[in-house]
N, C-alpha and C positions, 0 to 999 in steps of 0.2 A: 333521380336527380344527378349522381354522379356518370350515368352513362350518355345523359343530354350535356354536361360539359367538356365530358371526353370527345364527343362526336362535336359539338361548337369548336373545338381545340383544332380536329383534326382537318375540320371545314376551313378557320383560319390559316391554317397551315397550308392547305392547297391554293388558296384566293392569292399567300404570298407566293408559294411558287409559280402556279400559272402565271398569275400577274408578271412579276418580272420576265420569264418568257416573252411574253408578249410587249413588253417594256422596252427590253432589251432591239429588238426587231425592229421594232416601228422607229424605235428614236435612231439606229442603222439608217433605216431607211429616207428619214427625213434627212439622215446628214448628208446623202448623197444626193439626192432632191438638189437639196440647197448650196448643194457645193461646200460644203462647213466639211472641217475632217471630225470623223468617228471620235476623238480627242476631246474637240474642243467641247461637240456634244454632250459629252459623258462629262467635262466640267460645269453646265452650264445646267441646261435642260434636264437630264438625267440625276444631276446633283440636288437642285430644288424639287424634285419631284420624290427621289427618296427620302429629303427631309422634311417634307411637310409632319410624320410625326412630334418634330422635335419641334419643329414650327410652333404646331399648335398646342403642343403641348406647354411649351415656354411662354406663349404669348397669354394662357389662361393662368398660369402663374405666375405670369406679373402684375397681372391684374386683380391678382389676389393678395400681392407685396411678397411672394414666395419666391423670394433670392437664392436660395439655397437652392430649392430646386432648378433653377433655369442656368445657374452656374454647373450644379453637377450635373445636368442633361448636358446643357456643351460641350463641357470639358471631359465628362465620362464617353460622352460618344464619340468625338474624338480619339482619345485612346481607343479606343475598340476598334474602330475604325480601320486603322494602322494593325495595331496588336492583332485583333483578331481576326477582322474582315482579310486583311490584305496578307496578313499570315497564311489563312485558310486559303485566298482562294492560288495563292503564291505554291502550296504544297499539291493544289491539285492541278495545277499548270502552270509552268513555270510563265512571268511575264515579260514579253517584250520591252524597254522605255523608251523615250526620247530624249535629245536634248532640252528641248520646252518645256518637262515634266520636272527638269533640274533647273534648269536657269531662269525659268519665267513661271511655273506654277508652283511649282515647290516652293522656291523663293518668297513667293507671295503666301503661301502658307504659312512658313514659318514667321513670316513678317505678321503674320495677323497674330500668331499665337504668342508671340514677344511683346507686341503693341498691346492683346489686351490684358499682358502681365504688367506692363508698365505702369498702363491706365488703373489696376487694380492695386497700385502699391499703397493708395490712402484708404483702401477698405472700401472703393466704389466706384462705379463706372457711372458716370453724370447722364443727362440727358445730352449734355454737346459733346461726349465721348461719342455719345450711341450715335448721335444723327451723322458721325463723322463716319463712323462704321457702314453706316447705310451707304453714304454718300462713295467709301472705298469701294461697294460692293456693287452699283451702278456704273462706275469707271472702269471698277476688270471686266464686267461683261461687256459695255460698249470696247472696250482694248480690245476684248478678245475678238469680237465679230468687226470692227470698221476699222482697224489700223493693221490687219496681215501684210496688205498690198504695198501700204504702203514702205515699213521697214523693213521688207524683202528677205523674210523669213529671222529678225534679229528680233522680234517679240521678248524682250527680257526685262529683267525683273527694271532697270534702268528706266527702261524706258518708259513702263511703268509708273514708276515713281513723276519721273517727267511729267506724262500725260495726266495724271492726275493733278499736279500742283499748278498746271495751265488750264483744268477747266476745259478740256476738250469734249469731255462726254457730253459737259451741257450741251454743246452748240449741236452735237450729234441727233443728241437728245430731240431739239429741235428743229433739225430735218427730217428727222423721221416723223413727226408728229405733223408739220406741214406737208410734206411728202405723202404722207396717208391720207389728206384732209384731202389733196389733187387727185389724186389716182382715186381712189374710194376704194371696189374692189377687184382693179382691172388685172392687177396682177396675178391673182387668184383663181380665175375662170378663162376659158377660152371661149371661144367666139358664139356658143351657142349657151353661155351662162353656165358651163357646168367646172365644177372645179377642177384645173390642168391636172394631171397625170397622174389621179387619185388620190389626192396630199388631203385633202378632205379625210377621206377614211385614215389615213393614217393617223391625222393628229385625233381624230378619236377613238384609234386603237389605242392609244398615247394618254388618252384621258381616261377610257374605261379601267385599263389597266393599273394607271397610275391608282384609283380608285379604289382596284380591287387590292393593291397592295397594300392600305393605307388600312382597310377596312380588315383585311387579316390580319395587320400588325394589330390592331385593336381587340380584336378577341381571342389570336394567341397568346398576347403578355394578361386579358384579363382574366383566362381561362388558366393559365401559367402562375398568376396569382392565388388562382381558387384552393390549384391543386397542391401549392406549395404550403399555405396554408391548412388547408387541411391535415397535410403529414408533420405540420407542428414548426415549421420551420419560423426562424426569427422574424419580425419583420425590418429590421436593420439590413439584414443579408438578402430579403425579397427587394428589397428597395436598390441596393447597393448592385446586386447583380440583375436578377430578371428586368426591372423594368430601366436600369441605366441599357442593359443590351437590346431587351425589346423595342425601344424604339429604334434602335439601328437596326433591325430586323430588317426595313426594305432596305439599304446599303448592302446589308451582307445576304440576302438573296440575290439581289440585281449582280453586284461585285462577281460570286459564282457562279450564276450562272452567264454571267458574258465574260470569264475567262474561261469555261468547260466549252463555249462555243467557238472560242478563237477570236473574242473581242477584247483585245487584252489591253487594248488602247481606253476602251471602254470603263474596263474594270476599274484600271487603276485613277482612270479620270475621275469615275465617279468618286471614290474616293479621297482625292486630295480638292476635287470641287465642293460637296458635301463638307468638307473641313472647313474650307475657304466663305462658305457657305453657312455654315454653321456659328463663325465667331462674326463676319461681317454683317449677315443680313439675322441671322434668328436672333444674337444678342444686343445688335444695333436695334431692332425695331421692339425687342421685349422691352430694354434700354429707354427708348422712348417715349412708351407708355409711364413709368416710371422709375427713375434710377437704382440699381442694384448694388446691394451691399456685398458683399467679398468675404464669405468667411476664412479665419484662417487656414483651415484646411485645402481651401482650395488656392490660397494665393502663394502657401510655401511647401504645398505638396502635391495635388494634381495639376496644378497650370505647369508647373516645372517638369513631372513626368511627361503632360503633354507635347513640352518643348523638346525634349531630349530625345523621344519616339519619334517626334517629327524628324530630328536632325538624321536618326538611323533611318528612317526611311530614304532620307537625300542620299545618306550612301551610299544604299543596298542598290537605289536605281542608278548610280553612276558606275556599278561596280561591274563591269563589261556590257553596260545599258540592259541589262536584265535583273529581272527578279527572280535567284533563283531559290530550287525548293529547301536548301539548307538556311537560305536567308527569312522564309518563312517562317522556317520550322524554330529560328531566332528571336524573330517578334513574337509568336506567339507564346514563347519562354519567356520573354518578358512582360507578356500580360500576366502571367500566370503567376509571375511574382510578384505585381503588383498586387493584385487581389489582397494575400494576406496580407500586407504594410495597412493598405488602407480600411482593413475588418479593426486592424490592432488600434487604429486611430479613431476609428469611430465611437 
């Protein structure tokens, strides 16, 4: 018994690393297809695909009225994310930043992580909090893909704010969906029907992949559970750590392995996208289903670590536009302290 969940263990554990390999690669490959930078990629696509655990997981737990969990899935992964993803992959290659990483996505990071402090100050995020939250999270991604050209590389947080409060993405929105209904799928295939330049296989290396990462975070934290169990351990502490980290598990695979490959754009996209991600679209649509309560552990003590971690992070990337490995080696001291605060409050 115990040497079929050691071998499931180790099975999940290769499904997540290969996976991200191949993760990693394919969504490269698609950014240069498409002309999109490796960046924005890694905010966008790469970011929703590592978080479908958090996804599903929060959206099965609101449908169960399980507030608690879908706060401390966001907010815990979050931190980790920062603390320990980007610590980790920060010590084992230093990273590259940009200016857009500070003024336009970070920005918008921290904006979401204050916004749903603020919306959390009556002990709940409403249904027209949440749908507001979605509604953010369909505007940064049309920003990110149909306005480059136009603001001539000034993409910031400003502007931002602008295009949302005009309602630009609808209309966006709406070309593309007319736009797709005229063409069908001419843009897609070349002349003898087959798909241009093998974008086809790509996005279903993109999907298998995604797959396999999804399906290894799943029986490494429930293999991870067995065993932790087993040796006696609380389950306050299995809850509080394994499975708040296990579902970041695809981030901080994908995160390492595309900063060990030299996609450092990637890396770090993913996670500040996955953040961005994380509070706009997984707690806007759990949100939806129905409105979540806000205990107070989390509204005057992990949302506010969350904000604080964000802030060092804006530093550490404007601080000669790199992440270097002593700033790592910083975050991931500050995960580390956080742990015991929040065992003592539990």
């Amino acid at each position: 018994m115990v040497t079929t969940n050691f071998l499931i263990l180790l099975l999940g554990l290769v499904f997540l690393v290969k996976g991200s390999d191949y993760f990693v690669k394919s969504a490269s490959t698609i950014a240069k297809k498409l002309g999109v930078s490796e960046f924005v990629i890694g905010l966008t696509l790469v970011a929703v695909g590592t978080s479908i655990p958090e996804l599903a997981s929060s959206i099965v737990a609101s449908i169960q009225h399980a507030s608690g969990i879908v706060v401390g899935n966001v907010v815990g992964s979050n931190i980790v994310n920062i603390g320990l993803i980007v610590g980790l992959a920060a010590i084992l290659s230093p990273m590259k930043t940009e200016v857009e990483m500070l003024k336009r996505d970070g920005y918008i990071m921290l904006f979401s992580a204050v916004l749903f402090f603020v919306f959390a100050l009556n002990g709940e995020l409403s249904i027209i909090e949440s749908g507001l939250f979605v509604l953010l999270y369909i505007a940064y991604v049309f920003f990110l893909f149909e306005e480059a050209e136009k603001y001539e590389g000034k993409l910031h947080f400003k502007e931002f704010i602008i295009y949302f409060f005009k309602f630009k993405y609808i209309n966006s929105a709406k070309q593309k969906i007319n736009g797709s209904n005229r063409n069908g799928n001419s843009d897609s295939e070349d002349g003898n029907g087959r798909p241009e330049g093998g974008f086809a296989k790509d996005i279903l290396t993109l999907v298998l992949s995604c797959a396999a990462i999804v399906i290894g975070a799943r029986y490494f934290v429930n293999e991870s559970i067995f065993f932790a169990e087993l040796l006696g351990i609380p389950d306050t502490l299995i809850g509080t750590t394994l499975v708040a980290v296990g579902t970041s598990l695809p981030e901080l695979v994908v995160t390492v392995s595309a900063a060990r490959q030299g996609y450092g754009s990637i890396a770090l996209g993913n996670i500040i996208g996955s953040n961005i991600t994380n509070i706009f679209l997984i707690l806007g649509l759990s949100g939806l289903l129905y409105p979540i309560n806000v205990a107070e552990v989390s509204l005057f003590f992990t949302t506010p670590v969350m904000i604080v971690i964000s802030l060092i992070l804006l530093i550490f990337i404007s601080t000669g536009w790199e992440i270097k490995r002593w700033e790592g080696v910083a975050l991931m001291v500050f995960y580390a302290a956080f742990l015991p605060v929040l065992f003592s409050m539990s």
